[in-house]
C-alpha positions as CSV (number, residue, x, y, z in Angstrom):
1,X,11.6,-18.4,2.5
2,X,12.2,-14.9,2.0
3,X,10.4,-11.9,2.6
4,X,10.9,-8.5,1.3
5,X,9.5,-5.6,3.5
6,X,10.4,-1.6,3.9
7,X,10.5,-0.5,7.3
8,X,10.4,3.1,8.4
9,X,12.9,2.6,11.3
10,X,9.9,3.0,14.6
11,X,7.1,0.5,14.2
12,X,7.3,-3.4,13.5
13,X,6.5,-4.3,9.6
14,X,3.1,-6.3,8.8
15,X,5.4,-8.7,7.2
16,X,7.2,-9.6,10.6
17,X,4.3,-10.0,12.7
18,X,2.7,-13.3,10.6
19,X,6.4,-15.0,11.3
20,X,6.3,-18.2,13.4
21,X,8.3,-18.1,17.3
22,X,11.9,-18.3,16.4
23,X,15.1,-16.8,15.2
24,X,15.6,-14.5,11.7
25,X,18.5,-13.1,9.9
26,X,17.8,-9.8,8.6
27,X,19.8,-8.6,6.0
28,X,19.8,-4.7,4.4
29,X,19.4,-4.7,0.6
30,X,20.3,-1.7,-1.1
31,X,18.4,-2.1,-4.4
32,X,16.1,-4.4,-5.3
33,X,15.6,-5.3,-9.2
34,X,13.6,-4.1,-11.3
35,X,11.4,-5.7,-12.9
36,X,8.6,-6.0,-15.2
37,X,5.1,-5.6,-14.2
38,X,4.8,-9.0,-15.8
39,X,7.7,-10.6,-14.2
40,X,6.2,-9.1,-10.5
41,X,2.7,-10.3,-11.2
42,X,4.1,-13.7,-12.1
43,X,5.7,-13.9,-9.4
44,X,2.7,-13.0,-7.4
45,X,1.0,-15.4,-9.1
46,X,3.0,-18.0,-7.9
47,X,3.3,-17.2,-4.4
48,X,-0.4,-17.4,-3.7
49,X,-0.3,-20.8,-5.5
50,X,2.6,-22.0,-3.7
51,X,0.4,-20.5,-0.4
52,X,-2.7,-22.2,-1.5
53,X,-1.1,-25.5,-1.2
54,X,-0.7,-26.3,-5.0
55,X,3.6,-26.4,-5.0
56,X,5.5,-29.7,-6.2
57,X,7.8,-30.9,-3.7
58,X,11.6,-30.9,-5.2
59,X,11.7,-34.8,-5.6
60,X,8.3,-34.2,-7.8
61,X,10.3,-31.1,-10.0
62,X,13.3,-33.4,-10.4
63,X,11.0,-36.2,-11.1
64,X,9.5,-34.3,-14.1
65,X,12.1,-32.8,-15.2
66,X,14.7,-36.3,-15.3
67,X,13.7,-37.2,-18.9
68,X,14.1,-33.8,-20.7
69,X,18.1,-33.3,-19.1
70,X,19.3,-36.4,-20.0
């Protein structure tokens, strides 16, 4: 899972404080891409369904996808 947040350098980021107890790896990026405002809502889009509980496990992907690679 990653999470992308801007900190100003002083006060914890909202996105830090919903994390479970444990250990993180923060890494600096520089630039982000850009992209479209329709690539960004899709993605959007497909967070909150992955949140809402409606994801496919990978087994179910591979599953699905097995007859159209071969």
């Amino acid at each position: 899972m990653a999470i992308i947040l801007h900190w100003n350098g002083v006060d914890l980021p909202e996105e830090l404080k919903g994390l479970k107890k444990g250990r993180y790896v923060l890494l600096p990026m520089d630039e982000a891409p850009d992209l479209t405002e329709e690539q960004e809502a899709g993605l959007e889009a497909a967070l909150a369904s992955v949140r809402a509980g409606k994801g496919a496990s990978l087994e179910e992907v591979r599953a699905k996808l097995k007859p159209h690679v071969e």
